[in-house]
ZAFIDREN-866219 format. One record per residue (C-alpha): residue in three letters; x, y, z. Coordinates in steps of 0.1 Angstrom, whole numbers, padded with zeros to 4 digits, always signed. Each point is the difference from the previous one (the first is absolute). Example, Ala and Ser with C-alpha at 12.3 -4.5 7.8 and 13.67 -1.06 7.14 Angstrom:
residues 2
ALA+0123-0045+0078;SER+0014+0034-0007;
***
This chain:
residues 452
UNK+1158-0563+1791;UNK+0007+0003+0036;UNK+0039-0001+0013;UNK+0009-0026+0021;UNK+0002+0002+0034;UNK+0016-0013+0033;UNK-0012-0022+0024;UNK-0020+0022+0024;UNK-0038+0013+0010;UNK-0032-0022-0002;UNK+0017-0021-0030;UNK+0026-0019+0016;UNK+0024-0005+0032;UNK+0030+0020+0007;UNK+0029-0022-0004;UNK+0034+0014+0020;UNK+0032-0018-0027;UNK+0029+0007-0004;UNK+0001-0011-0034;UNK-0025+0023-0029;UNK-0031+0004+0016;UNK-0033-0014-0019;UNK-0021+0021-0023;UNK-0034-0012-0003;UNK-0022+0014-0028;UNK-0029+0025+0008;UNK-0032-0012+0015;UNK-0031+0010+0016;UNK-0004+0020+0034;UNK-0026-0022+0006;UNK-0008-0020+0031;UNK+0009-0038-0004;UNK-0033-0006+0006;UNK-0014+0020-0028;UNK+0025-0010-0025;UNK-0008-0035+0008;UNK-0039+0002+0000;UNK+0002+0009-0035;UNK+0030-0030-0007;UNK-0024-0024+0013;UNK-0033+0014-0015;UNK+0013+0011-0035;UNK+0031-0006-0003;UNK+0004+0007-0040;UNK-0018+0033+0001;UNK+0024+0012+0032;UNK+0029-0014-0011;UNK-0007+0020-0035;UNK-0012+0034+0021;UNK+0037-0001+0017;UNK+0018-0011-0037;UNK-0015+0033-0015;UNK+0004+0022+0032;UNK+0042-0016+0004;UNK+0010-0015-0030;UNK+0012-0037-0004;UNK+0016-0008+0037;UNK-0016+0008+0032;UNK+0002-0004+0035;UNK-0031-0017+0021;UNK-0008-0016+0031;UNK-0029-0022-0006;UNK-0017-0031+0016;UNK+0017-0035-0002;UNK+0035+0014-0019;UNK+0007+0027+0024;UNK+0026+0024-0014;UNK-0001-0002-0037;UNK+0014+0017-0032;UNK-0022-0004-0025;UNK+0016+0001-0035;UNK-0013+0004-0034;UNK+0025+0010-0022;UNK+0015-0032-0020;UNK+0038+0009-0002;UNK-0003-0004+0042;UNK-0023-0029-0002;UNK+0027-0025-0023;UNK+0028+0020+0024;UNK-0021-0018+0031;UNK-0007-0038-0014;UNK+0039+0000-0011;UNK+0014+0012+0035;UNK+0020-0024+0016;UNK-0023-0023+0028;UNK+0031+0012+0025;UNK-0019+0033-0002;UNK-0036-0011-0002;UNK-0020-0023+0005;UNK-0039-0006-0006;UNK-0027+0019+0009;UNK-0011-0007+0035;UNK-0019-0006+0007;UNK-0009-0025-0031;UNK-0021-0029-0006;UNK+0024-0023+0020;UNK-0021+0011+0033;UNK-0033-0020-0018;UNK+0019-0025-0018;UNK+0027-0017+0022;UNK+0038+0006+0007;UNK+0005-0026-0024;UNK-0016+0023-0029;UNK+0023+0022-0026;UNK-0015+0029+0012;UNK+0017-0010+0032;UNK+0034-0009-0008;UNK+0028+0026-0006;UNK+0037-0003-0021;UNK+0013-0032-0005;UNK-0027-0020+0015;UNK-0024+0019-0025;UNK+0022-0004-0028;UNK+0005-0038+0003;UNK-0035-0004+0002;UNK-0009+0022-0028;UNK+0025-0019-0020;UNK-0015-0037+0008;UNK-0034+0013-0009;UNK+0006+0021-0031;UNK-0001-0033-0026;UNK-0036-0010+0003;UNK-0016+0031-0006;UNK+0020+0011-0028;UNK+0012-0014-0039;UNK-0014-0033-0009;UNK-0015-0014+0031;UNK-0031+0030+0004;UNK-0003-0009-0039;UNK-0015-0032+0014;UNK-0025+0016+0019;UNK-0014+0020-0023;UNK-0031-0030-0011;UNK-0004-0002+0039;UNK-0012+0036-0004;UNK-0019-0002-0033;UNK-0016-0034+0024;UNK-0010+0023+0029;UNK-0011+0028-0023;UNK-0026-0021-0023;UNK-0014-0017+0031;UNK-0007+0032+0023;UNK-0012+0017-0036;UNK-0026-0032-0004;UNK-0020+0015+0030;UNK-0004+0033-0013;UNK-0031+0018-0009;UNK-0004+0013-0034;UNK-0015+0039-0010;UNK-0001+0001+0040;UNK+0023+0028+0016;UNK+0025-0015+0025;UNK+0029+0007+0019;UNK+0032-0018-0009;UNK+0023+0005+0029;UNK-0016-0030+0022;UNK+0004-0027-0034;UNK+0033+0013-0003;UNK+0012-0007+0030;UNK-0012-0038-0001;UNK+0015+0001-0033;UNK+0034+0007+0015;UNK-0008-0019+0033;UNK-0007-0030-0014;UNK+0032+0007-0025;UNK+0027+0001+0030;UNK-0015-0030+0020;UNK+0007-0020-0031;UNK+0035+0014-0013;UNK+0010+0011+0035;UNK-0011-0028+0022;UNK-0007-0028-0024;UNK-0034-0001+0022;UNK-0028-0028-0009;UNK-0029-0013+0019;UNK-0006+0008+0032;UNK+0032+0027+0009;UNK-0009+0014-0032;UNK-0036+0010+0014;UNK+0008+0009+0035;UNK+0028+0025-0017;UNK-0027+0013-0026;UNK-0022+0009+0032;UNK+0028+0017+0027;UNK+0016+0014-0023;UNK-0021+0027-0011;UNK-0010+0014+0032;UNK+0034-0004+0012;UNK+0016+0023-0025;UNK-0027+0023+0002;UNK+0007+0002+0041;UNK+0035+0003-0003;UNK+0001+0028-0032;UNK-0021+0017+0027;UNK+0023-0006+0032;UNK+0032+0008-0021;UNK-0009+0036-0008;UNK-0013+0009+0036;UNK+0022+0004+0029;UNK-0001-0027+0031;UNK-0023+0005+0024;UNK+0018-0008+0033;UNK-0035-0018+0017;UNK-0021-0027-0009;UNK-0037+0011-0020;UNK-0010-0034+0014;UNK-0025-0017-0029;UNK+0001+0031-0017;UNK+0036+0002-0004;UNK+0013-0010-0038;UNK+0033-0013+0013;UNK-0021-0027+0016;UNK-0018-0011-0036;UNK+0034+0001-0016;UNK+0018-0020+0029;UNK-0028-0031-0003;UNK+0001+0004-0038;UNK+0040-0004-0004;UNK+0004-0026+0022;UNK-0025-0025-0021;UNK+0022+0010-0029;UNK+0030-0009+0021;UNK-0017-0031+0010;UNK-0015-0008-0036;UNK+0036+0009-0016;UNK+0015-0027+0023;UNK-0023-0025-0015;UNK+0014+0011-0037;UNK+0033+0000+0007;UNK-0001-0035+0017;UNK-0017-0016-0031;UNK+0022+0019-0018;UNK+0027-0017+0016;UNK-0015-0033-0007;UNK-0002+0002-0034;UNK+0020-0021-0018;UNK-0009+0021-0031;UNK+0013+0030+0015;UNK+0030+0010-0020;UNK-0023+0002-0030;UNK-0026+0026+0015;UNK+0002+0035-0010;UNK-0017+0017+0022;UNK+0020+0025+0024;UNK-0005-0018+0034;UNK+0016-0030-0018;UNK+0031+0021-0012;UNK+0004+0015+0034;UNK+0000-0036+0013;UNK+0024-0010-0020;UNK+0021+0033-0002;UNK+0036+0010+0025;UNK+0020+0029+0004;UNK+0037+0001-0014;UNK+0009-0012+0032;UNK-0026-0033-0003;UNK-0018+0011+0021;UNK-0045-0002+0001;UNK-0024+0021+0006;UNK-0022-0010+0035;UNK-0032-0007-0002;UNK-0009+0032+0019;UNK+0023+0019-0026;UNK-0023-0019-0025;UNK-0034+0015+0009;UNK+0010+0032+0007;UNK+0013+0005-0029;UNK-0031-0019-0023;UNK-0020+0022+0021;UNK+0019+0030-0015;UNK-0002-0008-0036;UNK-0043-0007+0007;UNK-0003+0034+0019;UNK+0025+0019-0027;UNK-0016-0013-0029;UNK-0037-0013+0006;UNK-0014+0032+0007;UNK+0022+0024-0020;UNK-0001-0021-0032;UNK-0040-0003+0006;UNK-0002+0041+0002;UNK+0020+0009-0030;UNK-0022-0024-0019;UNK-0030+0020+0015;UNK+0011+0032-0010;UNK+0013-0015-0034;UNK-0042-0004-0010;UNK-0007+0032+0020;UNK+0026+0021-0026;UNK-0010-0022-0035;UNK-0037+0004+0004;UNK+0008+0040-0001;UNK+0026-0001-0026;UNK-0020-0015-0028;UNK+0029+0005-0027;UNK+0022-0015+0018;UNK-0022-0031+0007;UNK-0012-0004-0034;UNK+0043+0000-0011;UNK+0004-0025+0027;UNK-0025-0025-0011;UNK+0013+0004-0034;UNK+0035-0006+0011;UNK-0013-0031+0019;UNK-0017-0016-0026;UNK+0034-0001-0026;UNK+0022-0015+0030;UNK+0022+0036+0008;UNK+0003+0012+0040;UNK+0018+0031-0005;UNK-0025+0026+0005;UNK-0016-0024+0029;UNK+0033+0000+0019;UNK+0006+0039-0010;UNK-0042+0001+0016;UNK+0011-0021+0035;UNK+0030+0026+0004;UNK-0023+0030-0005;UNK-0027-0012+0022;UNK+0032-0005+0027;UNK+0009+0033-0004;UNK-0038+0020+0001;UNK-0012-0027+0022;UNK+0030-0011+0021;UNK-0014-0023+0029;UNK+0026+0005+0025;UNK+0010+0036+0005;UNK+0029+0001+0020;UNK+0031-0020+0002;UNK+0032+0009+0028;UNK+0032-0001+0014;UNK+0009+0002+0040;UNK+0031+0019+0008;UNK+0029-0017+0021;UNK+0029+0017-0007;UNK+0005+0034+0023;UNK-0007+0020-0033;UNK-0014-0011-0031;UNK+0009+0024-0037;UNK-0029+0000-0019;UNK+0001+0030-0030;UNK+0004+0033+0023;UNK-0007-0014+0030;UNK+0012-0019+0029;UNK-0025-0022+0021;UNK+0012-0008+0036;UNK-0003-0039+0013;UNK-0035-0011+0009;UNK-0022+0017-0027;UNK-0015-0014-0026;UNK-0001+0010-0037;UNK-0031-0010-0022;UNK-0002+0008-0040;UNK-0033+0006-0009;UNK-0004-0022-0025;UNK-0034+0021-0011;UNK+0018+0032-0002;UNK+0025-0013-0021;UNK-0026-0015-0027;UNK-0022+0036+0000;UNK+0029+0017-0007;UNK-0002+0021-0031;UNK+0033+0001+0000;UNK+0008-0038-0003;UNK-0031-0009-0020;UNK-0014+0026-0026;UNK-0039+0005+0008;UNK-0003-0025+0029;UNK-0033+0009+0007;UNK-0007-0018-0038;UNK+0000-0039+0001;UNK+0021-0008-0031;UNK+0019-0034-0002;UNK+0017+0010-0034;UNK+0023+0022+0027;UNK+0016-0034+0009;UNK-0003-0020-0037;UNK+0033-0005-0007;UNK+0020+0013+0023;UNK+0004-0014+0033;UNK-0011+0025+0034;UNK+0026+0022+0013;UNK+0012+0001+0035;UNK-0031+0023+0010;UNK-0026-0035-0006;UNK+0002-0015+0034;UNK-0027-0022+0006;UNK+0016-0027+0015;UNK+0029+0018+0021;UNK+0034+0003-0010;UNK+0035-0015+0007;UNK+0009-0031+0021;UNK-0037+0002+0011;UNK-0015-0001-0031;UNK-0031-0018+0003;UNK+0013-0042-0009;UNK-0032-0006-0012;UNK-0001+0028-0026;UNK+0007-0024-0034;UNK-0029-0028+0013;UNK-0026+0032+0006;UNK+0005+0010-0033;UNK-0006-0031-0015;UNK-0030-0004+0022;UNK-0009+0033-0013;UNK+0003-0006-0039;UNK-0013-0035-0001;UNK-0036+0012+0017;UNK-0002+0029-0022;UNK+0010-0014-0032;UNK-0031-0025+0012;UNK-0024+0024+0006;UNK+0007+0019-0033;UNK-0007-0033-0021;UNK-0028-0016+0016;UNK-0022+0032+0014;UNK-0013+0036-0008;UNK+0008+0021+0025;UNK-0027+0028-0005;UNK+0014+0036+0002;UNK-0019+0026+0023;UNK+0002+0032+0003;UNK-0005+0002+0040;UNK+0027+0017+0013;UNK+0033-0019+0011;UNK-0003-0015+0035;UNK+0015+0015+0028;UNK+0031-0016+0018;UNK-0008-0019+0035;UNK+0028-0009+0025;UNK+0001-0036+0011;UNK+0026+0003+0022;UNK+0032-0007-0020;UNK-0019-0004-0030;UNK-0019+0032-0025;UNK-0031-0018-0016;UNK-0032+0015-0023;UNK-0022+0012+0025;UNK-0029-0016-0014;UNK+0020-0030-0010;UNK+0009+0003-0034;UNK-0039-0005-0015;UNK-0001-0010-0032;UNK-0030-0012-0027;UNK+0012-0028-0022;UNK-0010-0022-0027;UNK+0011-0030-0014;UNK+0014+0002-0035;UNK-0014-0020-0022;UNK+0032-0006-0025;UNK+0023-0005+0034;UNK+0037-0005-0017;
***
């Protein structure tokens, strides 16, 4: 392990205090530049090189995040989420830049707490129970189209799947809004997943310039929203809807106060671009892993067939942890000095846990190399399993995904084979935000012809 050290060199910014000066953990010597060249062009791999080379904190200056500890060591991580939001605050920058000031992402302290707390009922407890036949709907209607014995990639169908799932449970969409949203929003998730992991560029690329794609796409959801929101309005029926634009409709703070509609679409916009994609991925990687675990698939099917879930939950955790989808998650420092383990960050950097690192860790998960969901049958994931953040920014959407999750696979196992293979597993592919299959997540199935 290598000591600590203070503020100084290549690493960081000399700080003149009178109070204790900041000690920064050890980091490379090498230009920013360098460093960030490989954080933009393989980030797991160099984040890993630096892990083994300085242990579980370091000190980087990389593209985007600008000064950054990265941290990999869990004790520090749940010592970050449960610092006071006086001290820090979100990463910055986050996904409020793409999605609007009225997003979570955005907000900080109270503001963010309120909202959290008006939004937290309809995508936990009973009400996501509701949705679950809207999923098994979605599900048997893309699974209608597909080919049989004919290799395919799964990604793309997933990601209608969940699509097609939030316009209906998110924005009670039909008929025409529910098409125009089913065609922007693909491309405009895909655009901004992109435009939130690269810096700004401070000119215009002209028609070559994604800003401008994602600019024309959000304002005809802006402009389609609007249309929802004033039917919504003019339902008479309204206070008997379930879907989530209906609650936030009918919603106030403590205070009695609304939402605005602007508040509104930013923050649907959020729970698509949060949960579409990543949702969509993990389901990806879910058939990459089975198909290549044979004993585990053939227990799973078994399992689904006499009702039980265990083991398929205890699978969705271990494909989170081997196959996490986001790899980073981050606080912003905004007190003069933050404590964090042995150390003592100065205002302005940001610390990122490397939610990768923490879930290849031999020392938080025996073998992690090995893909074994009986590691998580029951007992419920330490503080180590981090797919979905930690703390007061805890991904909201976390108990719906799940359910998402677990109905489409508890489908798949009763109504297809999924043929195993032997090809090696698929590499990962950065979409921006977002770690998918390379290839997609190909799979071979068949139907069964005794489907439960």
């Amino acid at each position: 392990m290598v000591a600590a050290q203070p503020v100084g060199g290549s690493v960081a910014d000399s700080i003149t205090s009178t109070g204790p000066s900041p000690v920064l953990p050890p980091g490379p010597h090498l230009p920013a530049f360098v460093q960030g060249l490989g954080f933009v062009t393989r980030r797991r791999q160099t984040l890993a090189a630096f892990a083994r080379r300085y242990g579980p904190a370091f000190t980087l200056r990389i593209p985007l995040f600008g000064k950054v500890v990265v941290i990999a060591d869990p004790t520090m991580a749940k010592q970050l989420f449960t610092t006071p939001t006086d001290q820090v605050a979100n990463v910055r920058p986050n996904l409020g830049r793409i999605l609007g000031d009225g997003s979570m992402f955005a907000l900080e302290g109270t503001d963010h707490r309120r909202r959290r707390k008006l939004l937290t009922p309809p995508l936990h407890g009973r009400r996501i129970k509701q949705y679950e036949a809207v999923v098994a709907e979605e599900f048997d209607a893309e699974a209608r189209t597909w080919r049989m014995g004919t290799e395919f990639a799964t990604l793309e169908p997933m990601m209608r799947v969940t699509l097609n799932v939030i316009l209906r449970t998110v924005f009670g969409a039909d008929g025409r809004e529910l098409d125009t949203l089913r065609d922007i929003i693909p491309p405009l998730v895909t655009v901004g997943s992109r435009l939130a992991s690269t810096p700004d560029i401070p000119f215009s690329l002209g028609r070559l310039d994604p800003r401008r794609s994602f600019v024309t796409r959000r304002q005809i959801y802006v402009d389609t929203l609007a249309a929802l929101i004033t039917k919504a309005r003019e339902d008479p029926r309204l206070h008997e809807r379930d879907d989530i634009l209906a609650l936030m409709l009918q919603s106030t703070y403590d205070d009695g106060s609304s939402m605005t509609d602007a508040e509104i679409g930013d923050e649907l916009l959020t729970l698509l671009v949060a949960g579409h994609e990543t949702t969509a991925t993990t389901l990806a990687w879910a058939i990459e892993r089975l198909q290549r675990n044979p004993d585990v698939l053939r227990r799973l099917v078994d399992e689904a067939d006499e009702g039980g879930s265990e083991l398929r939950m205890a699978t969705i955790m271990e494909i989170q942890r081997s196959r996490p989808v986001i790899d980073l998650a981050g606080r912003h420092v905004v007190t003069d000095l933050l404590e964090l383990g042995q150390y003592r960050i100065p205002q302005g950097y940001n610390v990122l846990v490397a939610i990768s690192l923490l879930h290849d860790d031999s020392r938080q998960f025996a073998d992690p190399e090995r893909f074994d969901p009986d590691r998580f049958v029951g007992s419920q994931p330490g503080q180590a399993w981090l797919p979905f953040g930690g703390g007061t920014r805890r991904c909201i959407g976390a108990a719906f995904a799940h359910m998402e999750m677990d109905v489409v696979l508890r489908s798949m196992l009763r109504d297809f084979v999924i043929e195993p293979t032997a090809n090696n597993g698929e590499a990962w592919h950065s979409r921006g935000v977002a770690y998918s299959p390379r290839r997609g997540g190909r799979v071979t199935l068949r139907r069964r012809t005794t489907a439960v």
